[in-house]
Backbone as XML, in Angstrom:
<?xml version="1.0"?>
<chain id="A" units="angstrom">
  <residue number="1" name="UNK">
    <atom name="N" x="86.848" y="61.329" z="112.736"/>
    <atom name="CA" x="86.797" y="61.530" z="111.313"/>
    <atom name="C" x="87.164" y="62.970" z="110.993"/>
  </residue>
  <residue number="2" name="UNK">
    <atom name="N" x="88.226" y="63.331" z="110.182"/>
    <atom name="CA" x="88.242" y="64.489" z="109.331"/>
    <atom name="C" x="88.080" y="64.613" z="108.650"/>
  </residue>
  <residue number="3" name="UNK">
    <atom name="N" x="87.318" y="66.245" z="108.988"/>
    <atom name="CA" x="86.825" y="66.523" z="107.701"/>
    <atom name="C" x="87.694" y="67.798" z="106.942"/>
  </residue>
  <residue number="4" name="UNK">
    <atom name="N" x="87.618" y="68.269" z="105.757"/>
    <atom name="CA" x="88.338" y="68.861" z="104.620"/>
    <atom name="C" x="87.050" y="70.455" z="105.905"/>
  </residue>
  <residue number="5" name="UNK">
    <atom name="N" x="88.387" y="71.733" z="104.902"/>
    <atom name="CA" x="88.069" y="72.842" z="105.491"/>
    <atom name="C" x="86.598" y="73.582" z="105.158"/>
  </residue>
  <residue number="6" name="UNK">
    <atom name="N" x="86.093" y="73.784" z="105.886"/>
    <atom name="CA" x="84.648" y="74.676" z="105.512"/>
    <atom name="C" x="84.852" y="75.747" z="105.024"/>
  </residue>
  <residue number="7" name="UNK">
    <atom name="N" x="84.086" y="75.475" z="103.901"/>
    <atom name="CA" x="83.875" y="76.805" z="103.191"/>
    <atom name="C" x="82.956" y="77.572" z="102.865"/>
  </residue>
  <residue number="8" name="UNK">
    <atom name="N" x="83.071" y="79.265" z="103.251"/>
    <atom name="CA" x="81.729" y="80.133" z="103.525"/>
    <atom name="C" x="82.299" y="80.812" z="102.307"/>
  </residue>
  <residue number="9" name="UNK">
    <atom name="N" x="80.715" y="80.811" z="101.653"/>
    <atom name="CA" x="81.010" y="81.660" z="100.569"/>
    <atom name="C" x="79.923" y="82.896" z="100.344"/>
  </residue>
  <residue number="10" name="UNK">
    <atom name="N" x="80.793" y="84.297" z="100.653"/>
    <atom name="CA" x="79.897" y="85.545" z="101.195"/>
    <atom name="C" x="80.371" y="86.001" z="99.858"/>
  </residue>
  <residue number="11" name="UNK">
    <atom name="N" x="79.364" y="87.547" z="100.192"/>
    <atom name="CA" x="79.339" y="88.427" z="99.424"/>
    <atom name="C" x="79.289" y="89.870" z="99.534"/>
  </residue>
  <residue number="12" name="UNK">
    <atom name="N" x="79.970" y="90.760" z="99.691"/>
    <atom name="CA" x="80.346" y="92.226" z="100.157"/>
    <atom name="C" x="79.534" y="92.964" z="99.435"/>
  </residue>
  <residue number="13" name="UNK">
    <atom name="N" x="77.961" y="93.066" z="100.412"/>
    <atom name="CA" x="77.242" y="93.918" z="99.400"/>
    <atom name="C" x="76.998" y="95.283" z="99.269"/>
  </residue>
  <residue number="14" name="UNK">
    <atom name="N" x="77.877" y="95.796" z="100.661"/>
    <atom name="CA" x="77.986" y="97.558" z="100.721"/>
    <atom name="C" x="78.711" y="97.701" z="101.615"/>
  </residue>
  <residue number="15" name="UNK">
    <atom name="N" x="79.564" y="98.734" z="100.748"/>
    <atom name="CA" x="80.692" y="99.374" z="101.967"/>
    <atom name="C" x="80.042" y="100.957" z="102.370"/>
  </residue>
  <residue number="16" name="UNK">
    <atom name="N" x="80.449" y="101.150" z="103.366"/>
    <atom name="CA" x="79.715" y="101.849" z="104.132"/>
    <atom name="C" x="80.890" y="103.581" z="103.687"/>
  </residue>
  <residue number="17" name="UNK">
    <atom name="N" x="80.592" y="103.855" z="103.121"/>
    <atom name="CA" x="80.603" y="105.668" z="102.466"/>
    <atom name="C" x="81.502" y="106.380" z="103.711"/>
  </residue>
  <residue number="18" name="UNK">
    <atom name="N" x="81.133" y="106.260" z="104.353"/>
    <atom name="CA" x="81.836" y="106.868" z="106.250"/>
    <atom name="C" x="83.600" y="106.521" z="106.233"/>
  </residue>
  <residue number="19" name="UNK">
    <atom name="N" x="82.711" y="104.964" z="106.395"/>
    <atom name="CA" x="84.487" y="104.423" z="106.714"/>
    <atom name="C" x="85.274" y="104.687" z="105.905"/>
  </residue>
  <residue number="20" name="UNK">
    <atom name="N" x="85.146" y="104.155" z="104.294"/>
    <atom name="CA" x="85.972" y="104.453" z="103.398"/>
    <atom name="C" x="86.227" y="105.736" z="103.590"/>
  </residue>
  <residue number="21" name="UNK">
    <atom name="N" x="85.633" y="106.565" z="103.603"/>
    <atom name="CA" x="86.571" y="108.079" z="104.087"/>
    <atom name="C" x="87.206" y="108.411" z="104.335"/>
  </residue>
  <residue number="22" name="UNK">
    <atom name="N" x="87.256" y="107.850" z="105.936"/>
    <atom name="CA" x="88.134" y="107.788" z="107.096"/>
    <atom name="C" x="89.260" y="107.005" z="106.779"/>
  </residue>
  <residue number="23" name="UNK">
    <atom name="N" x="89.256" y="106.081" z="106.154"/>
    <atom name="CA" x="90.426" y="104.811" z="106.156"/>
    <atom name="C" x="91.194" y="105.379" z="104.615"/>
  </residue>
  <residue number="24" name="UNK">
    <atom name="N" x="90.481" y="105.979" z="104.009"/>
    <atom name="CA" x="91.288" y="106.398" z="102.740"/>
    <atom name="C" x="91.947" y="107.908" z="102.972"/>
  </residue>
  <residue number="25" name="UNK">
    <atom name="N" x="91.503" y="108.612" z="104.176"/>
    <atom name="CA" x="91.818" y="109.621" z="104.642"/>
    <atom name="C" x="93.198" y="109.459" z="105.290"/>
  </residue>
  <residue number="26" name="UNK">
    <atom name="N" x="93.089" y="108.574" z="106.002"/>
    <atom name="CA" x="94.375" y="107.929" z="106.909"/>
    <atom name="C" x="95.324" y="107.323" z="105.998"/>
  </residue>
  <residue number="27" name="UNK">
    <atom name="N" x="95.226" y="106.199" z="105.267"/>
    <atom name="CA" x="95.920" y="105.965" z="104.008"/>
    <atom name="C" x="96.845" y="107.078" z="103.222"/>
  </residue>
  <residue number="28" name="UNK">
    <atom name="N" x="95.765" y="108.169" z="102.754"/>
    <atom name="CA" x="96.630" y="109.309" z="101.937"/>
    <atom name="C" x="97.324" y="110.133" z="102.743"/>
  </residue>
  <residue number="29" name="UNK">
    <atom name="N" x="97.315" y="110.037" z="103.761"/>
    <atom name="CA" x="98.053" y="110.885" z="104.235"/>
    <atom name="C" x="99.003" y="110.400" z="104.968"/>
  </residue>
  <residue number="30" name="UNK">
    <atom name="N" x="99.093" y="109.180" z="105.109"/>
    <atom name="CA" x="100.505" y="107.861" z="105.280"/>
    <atom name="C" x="101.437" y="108.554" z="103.662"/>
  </residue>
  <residue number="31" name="UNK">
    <atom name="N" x="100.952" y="108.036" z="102.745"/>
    <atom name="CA" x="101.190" y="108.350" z="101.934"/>
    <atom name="C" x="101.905" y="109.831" z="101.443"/>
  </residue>
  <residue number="32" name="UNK">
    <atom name="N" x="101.059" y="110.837" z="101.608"/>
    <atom name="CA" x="101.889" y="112.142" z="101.233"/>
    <atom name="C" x="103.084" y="112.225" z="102.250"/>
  </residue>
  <residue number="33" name="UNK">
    <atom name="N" x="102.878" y="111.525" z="103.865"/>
    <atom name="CA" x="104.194" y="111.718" z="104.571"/>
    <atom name="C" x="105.402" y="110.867" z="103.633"/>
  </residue>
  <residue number="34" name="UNK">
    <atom name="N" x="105.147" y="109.512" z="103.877"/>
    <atom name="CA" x="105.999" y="109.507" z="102.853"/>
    <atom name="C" x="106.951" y="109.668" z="101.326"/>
  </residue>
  <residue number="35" name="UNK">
    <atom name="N" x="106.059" y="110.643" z="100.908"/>
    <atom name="CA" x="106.352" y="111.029" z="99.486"/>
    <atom name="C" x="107.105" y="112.618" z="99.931"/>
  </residue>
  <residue number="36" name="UNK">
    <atom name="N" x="106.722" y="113.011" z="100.898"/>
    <atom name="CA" x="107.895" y="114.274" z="101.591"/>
    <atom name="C" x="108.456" y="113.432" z="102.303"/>
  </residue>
  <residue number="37" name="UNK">
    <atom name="N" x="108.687" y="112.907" z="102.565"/>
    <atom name="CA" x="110.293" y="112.690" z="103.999"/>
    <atom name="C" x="111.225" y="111.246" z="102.053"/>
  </residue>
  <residue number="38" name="UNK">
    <atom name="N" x="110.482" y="110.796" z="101.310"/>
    <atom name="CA" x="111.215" y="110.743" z="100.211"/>
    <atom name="C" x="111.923" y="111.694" z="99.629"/>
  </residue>
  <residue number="39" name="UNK">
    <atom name="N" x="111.190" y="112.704" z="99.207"/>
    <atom name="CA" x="111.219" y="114.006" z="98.534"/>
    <atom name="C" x="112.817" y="114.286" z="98.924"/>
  </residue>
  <residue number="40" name="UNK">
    <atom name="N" x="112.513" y="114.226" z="100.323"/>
    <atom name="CA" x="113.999" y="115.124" z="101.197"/>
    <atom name="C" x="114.911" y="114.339" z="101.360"/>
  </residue>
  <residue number="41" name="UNK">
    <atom name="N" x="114.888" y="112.866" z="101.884"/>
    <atom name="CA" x="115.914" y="111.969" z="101.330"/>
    <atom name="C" x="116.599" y="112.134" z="99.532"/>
  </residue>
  <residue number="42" name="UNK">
    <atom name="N" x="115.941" y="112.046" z="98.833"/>
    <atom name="CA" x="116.674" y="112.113" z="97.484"/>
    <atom name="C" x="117.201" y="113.186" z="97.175"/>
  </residue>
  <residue number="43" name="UNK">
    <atom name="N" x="116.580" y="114.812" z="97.479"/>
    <atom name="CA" x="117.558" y="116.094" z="97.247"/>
    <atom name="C" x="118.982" y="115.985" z="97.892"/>
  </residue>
  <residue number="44" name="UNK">
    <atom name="N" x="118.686" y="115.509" z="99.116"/>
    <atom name="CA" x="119.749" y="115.441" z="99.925"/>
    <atom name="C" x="120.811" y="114.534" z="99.362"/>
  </residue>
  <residue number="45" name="UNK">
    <atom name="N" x="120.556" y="113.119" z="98.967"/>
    <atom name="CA" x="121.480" y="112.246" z="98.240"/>
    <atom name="C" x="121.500" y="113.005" z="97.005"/>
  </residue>
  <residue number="46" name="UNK">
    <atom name="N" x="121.273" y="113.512" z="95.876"/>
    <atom name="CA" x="121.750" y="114.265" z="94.940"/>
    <atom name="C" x="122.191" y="115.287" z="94.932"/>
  </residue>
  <residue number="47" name="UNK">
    <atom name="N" x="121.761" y="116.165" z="96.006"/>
    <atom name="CA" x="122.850" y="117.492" z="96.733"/>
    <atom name="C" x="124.497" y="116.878" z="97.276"/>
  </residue>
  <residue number="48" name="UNK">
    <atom name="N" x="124.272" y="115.735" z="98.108"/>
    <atom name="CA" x="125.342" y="114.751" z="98.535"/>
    <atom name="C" x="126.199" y="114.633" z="97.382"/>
  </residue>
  <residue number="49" name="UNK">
    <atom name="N" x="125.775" y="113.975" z="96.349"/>
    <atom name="CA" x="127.007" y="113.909" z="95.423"/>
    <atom name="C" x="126.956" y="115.146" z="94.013"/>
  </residue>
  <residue number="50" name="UNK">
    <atom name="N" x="127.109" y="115.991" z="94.388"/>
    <atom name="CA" x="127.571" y="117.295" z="94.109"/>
    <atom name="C" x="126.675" y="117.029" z="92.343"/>
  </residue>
  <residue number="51" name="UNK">
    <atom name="N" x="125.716" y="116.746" z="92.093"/>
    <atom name="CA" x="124.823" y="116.810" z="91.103"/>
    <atom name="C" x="124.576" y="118.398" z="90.568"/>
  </residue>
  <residue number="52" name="UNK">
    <atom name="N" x="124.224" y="119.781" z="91.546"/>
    <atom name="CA" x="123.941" y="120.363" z="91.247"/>
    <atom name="C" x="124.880" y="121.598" z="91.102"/>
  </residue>
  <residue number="53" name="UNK">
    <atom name="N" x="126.249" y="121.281" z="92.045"/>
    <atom name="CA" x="127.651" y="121.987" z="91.222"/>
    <atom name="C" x="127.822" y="121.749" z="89.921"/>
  </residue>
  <residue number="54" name="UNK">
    <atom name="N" x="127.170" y="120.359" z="89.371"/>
    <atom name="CA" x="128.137" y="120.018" z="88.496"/>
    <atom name="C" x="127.111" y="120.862" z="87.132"/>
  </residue>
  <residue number="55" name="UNK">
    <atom name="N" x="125.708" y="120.994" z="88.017"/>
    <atom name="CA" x="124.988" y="121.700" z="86.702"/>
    <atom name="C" x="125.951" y="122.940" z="86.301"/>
  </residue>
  <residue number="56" name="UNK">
    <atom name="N" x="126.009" y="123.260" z="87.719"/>
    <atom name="CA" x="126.325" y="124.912" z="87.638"/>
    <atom name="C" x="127.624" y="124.758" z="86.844"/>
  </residue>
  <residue number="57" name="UNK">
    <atom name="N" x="128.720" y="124.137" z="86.634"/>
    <atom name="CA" x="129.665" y="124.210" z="86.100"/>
    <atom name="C" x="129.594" y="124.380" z="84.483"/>
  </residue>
  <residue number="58" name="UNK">
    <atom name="N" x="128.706" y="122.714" z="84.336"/>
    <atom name="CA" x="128.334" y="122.666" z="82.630"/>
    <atom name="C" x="127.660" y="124.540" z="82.306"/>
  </residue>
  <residue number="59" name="UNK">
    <atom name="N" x="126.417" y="124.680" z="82.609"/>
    <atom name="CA" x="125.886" y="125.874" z="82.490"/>
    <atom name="C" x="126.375" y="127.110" z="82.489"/>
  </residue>
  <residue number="60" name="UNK">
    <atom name="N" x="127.773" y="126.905" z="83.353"/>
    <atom name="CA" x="128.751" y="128.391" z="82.915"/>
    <atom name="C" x="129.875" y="128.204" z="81.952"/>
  </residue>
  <residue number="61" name="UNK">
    <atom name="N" x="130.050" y="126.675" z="81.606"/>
    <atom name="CA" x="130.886" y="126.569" z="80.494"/>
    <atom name="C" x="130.013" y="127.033" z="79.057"/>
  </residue>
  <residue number="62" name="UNK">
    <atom name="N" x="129.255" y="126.565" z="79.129"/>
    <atom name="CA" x="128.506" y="126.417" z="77.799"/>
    <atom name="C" x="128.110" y="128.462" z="77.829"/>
  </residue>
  <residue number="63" name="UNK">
    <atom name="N" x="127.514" y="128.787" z="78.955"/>
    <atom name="CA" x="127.049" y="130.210" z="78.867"/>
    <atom name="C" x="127.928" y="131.029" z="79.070"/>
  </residue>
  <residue number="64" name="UNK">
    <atom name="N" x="129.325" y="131.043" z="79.764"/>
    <atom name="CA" x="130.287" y="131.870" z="79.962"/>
    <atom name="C" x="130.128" y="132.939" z="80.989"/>
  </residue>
  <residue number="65" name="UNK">
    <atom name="N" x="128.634" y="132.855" z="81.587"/>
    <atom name="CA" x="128.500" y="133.813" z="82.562"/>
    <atom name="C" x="128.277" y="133.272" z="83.996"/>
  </residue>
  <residue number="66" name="UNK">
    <atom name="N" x="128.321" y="133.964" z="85.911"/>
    <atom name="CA" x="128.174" y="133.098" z="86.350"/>
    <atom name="C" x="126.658" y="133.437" z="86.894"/>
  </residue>
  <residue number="67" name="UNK">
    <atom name="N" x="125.328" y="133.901" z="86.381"/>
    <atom name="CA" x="124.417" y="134.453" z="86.492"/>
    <atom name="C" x="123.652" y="133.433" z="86.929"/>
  </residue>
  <residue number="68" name="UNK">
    <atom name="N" x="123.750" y="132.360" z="86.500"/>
    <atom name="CA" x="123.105" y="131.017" z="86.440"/>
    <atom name="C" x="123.063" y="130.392" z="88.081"/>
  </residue>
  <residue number="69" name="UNK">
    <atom name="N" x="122.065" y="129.865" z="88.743"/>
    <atom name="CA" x="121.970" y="128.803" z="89.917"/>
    <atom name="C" x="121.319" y="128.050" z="89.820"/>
  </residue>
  <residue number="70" name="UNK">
    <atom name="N" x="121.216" y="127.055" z="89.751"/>
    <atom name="CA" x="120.364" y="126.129" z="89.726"/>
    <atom name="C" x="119.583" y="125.935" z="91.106"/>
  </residue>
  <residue number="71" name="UNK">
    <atom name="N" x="120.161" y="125.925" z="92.137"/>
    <atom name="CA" x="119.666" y="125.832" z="93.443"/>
    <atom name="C" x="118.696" y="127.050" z="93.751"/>
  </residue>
  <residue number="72" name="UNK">
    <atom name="N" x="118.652" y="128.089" z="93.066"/>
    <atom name="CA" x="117.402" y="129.304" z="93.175"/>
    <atom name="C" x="116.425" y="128.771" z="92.361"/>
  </residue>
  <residue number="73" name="UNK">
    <atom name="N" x="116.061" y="127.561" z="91.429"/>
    <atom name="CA" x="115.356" y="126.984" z="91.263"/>
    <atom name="C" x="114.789" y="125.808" z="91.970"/>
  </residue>
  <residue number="74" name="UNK">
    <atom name="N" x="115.572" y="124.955" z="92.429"/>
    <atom name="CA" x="115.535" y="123.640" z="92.404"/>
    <atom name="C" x="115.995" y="123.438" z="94.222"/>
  </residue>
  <residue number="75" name="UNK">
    <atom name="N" x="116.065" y="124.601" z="94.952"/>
    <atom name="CA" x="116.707" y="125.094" z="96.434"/>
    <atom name="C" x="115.745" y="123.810" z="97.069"/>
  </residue>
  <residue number="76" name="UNK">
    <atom name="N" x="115.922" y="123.194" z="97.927"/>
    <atom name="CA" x="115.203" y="122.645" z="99.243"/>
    <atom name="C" x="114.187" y="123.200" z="99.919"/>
  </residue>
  <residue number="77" name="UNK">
    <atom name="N" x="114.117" y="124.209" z="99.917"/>
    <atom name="CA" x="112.721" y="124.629" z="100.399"/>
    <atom name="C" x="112.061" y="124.656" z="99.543"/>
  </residue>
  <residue number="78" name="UNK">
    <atom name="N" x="112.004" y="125.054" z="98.325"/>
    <atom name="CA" x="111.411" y="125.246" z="96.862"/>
    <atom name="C" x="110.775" y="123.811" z="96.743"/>
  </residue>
  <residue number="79" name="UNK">
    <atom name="N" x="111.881" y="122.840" z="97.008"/>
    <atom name="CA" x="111.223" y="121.530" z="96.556"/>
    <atom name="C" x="110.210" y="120.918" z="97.818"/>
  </residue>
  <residue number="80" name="UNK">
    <atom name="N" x="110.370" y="121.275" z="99.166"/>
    <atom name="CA" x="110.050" y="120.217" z="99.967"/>
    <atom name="C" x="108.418" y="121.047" z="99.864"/>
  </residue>
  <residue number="81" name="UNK">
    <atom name="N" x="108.491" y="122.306" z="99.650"/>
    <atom name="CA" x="107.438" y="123.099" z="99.787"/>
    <atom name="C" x="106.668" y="122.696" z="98.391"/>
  </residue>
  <residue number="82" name="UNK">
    <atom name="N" x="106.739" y="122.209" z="97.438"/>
    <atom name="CA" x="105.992" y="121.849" z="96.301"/>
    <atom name="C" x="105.868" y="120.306" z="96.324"/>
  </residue>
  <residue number="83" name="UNK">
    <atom name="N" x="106.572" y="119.799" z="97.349"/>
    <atom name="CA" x="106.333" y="118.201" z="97.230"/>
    <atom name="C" x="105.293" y="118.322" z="99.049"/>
  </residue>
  <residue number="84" name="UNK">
    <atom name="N" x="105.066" y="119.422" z="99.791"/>
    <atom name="CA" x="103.875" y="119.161" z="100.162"/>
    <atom name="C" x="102.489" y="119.620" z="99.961"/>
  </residue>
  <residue number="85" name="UNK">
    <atom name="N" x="102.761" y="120.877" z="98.819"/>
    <atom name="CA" x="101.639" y="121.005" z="98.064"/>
    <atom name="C" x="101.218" y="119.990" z="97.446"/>
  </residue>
  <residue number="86" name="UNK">
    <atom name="N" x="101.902" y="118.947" z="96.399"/>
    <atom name="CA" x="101.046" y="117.960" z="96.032"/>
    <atom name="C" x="100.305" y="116.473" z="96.774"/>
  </residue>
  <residue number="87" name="UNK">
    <atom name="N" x="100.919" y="116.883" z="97.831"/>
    <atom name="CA" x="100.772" y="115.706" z="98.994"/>
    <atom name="C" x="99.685" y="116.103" z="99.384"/>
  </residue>
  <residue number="88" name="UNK">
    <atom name="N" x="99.313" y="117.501" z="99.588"/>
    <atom name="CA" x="98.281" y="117.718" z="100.653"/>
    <atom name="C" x="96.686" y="117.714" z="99.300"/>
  </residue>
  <residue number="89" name="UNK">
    <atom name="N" x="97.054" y="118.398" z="98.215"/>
    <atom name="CA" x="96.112" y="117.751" z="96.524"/>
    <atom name="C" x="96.150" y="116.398" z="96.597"/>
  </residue>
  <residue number="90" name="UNK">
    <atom name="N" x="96.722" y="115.312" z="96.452"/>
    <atom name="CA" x="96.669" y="114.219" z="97.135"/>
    <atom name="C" x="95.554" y="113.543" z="97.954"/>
  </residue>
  <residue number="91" name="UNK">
    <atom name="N" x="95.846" y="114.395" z="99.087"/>
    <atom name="CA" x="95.052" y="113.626" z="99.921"/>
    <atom name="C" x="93.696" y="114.257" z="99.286"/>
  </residue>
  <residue number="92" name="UNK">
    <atom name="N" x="93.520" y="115.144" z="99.323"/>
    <atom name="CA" x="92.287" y="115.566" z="98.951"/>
    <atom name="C" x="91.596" y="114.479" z="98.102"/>
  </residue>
  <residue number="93" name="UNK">
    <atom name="N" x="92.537" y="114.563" z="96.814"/>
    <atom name="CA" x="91.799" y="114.282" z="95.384"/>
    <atom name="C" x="91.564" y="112.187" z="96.135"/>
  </residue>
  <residue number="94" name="UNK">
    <atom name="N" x="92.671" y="111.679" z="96.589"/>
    <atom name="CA" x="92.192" y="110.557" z="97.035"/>
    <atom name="C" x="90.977" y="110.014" z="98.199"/>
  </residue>
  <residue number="95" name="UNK">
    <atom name="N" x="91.049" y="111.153" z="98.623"/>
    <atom name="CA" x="89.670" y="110.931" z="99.640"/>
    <atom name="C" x="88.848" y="110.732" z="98.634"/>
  </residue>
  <residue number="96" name="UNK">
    <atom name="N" x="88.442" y="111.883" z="97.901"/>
    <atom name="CA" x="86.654" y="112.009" z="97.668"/>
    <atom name="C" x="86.934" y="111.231" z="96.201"/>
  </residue>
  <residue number="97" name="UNK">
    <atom name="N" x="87.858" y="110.473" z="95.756"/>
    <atom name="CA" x="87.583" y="109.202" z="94.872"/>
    <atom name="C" x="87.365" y="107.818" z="95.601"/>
  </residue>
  <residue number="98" name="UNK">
    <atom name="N" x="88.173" y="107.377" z="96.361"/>
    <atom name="CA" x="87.497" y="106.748" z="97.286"/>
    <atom name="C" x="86.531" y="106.726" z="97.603"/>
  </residue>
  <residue number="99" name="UNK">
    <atom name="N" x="86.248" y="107.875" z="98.125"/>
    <atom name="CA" x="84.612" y="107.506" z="98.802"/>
    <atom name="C" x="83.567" y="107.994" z="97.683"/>
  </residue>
  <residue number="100" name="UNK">
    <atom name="N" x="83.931" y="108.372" z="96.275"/>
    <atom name="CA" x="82.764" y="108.413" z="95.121"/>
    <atom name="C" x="82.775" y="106.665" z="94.990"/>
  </residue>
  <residue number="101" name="UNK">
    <atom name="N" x="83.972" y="106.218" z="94.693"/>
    <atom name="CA" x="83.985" y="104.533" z="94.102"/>
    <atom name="C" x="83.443" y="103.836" z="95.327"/>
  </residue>
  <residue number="102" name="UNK">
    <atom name="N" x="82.972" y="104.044" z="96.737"/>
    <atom name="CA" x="82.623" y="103.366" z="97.386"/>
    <atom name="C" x="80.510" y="103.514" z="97.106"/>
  </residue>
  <residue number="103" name="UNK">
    <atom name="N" x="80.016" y="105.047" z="96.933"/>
    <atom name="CA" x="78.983" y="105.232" z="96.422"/>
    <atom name="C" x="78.992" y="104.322" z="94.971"/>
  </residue>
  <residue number="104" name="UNK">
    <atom name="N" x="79.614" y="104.618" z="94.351"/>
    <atom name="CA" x="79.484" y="103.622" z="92.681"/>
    <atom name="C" x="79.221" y="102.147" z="93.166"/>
  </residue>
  <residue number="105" name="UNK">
    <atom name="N" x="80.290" y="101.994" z="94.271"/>
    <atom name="CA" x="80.477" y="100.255" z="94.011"/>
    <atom name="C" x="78.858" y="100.060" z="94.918"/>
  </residue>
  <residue number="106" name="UNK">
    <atom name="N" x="78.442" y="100.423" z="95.567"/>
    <atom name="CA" x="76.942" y="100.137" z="96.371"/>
    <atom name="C" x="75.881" y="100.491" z="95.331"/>
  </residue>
  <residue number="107" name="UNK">
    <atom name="N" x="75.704" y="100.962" z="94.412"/>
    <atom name="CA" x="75.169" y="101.124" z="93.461"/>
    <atom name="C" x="75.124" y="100.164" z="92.216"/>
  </residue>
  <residue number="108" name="UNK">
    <atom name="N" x="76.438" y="99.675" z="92.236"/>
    <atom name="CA" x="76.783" y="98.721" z="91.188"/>
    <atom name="C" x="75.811" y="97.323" z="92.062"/>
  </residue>
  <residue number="109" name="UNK">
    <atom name="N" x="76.654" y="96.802" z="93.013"/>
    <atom name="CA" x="76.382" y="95.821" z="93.993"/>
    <atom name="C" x="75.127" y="95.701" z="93.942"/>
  </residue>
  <residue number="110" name="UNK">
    <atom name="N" x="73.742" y="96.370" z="94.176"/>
    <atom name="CA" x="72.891" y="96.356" z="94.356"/>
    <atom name="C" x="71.994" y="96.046" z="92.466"/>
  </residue>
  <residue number="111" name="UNK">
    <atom name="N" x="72.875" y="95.771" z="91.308"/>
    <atom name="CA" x="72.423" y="95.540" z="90.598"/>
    <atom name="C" x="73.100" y="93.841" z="90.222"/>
  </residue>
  <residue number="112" name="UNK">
    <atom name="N" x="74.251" y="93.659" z="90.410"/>
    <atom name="CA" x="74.712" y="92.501" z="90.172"/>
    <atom name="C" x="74.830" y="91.545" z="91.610"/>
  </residue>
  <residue number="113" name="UNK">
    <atom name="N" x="74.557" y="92.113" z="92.942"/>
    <atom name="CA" x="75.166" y="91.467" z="94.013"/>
    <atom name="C" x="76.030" y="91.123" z="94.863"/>
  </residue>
  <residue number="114" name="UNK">
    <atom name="N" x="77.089" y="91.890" z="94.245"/>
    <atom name="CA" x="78.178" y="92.595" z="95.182"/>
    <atom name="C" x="79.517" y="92.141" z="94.489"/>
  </residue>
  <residue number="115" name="UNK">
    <atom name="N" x="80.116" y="92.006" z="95.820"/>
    <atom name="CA" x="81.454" y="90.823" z="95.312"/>
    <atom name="C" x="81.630" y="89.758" z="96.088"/>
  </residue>
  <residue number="116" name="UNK">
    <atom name="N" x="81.468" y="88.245" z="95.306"/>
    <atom name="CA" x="81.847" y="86.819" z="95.956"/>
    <atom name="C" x="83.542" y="86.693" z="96.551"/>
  </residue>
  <residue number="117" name="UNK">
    <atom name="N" x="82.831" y="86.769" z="97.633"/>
    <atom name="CA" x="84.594" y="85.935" z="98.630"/>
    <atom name="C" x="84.496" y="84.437" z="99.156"/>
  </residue>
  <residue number="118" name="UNK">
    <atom name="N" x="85.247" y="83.688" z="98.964"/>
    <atom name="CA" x="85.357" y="82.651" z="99.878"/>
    <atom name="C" x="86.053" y="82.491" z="100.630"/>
  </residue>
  <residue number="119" name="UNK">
    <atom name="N" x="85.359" y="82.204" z="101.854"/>
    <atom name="CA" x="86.469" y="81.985" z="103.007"/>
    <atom name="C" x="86.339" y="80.859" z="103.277"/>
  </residue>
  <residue number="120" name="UNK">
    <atom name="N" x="87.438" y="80.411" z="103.968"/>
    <atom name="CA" x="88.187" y="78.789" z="104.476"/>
    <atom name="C" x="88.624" y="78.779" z="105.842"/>
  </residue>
  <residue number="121" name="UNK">
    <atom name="N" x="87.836" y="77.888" z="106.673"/>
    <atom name="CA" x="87.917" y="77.465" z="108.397"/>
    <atom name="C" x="89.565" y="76.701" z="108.086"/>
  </residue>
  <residue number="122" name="UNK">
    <atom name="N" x="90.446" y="76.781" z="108.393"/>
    <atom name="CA" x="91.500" y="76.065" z="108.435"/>
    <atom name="C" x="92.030" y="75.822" z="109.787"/>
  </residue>
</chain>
């Protein structure tokens, strides 16, 4: 005789403050790598097709002088170095929200009962 799939129906009543740390620690900082090795892919494809000659061109037509660079603003180190300053704010600011919303949610949980999952033996 078969029978239809069993179903357990739990409830996640505390996450443990530690782990989330650790796992949101590891997460953000997956994350800021990839938002620098992005960073440097796209200067590079918009350096590639001559985007920032073409500033410099408009900018000395319109100004008449050649005083102007755009790349002493907007240079590759300038950028990769401010796209890992916010990576490394990032990780920071995502850790310790994480692990505040993991204190909230055990706090919450403990007034309503957590959160219902169902799981299925298949």
């Amino acid at each position: 005789m078969r029978r239809g799939p069993r179903k357990a129906r739990l409830s996640v009543a505390r996450l443990d403050p530690w782990s989330v740390l650790k796992l949101s620690f590891l997460l953000a900082v997956a994350l800021g790598i990839v938002g620098v090795v992005m960073t440097a892919v796209v200067w590079n494809v918009v350096n590639g097709m001559g985007v920032f000659t073409d500033v410099n061109e408009i900018v000395r037509q319109v100004d008449g002088s050649d005083r102007f660079d755009i790349l002493s603003y907007v240079g590759f180190e300038r950028v990769l170095s401010l796209s890992v300053v916010i990576s490394v704010a990032n990780i920071v600011i995502l850790t310790a929200l994480a692990t505040l919303f993991a204190f909230i949610y055990n706090l919450s949980s403990g007034l309503v009962g957590g959160l219902h999952v169902t799981l299925t033996d298949e």
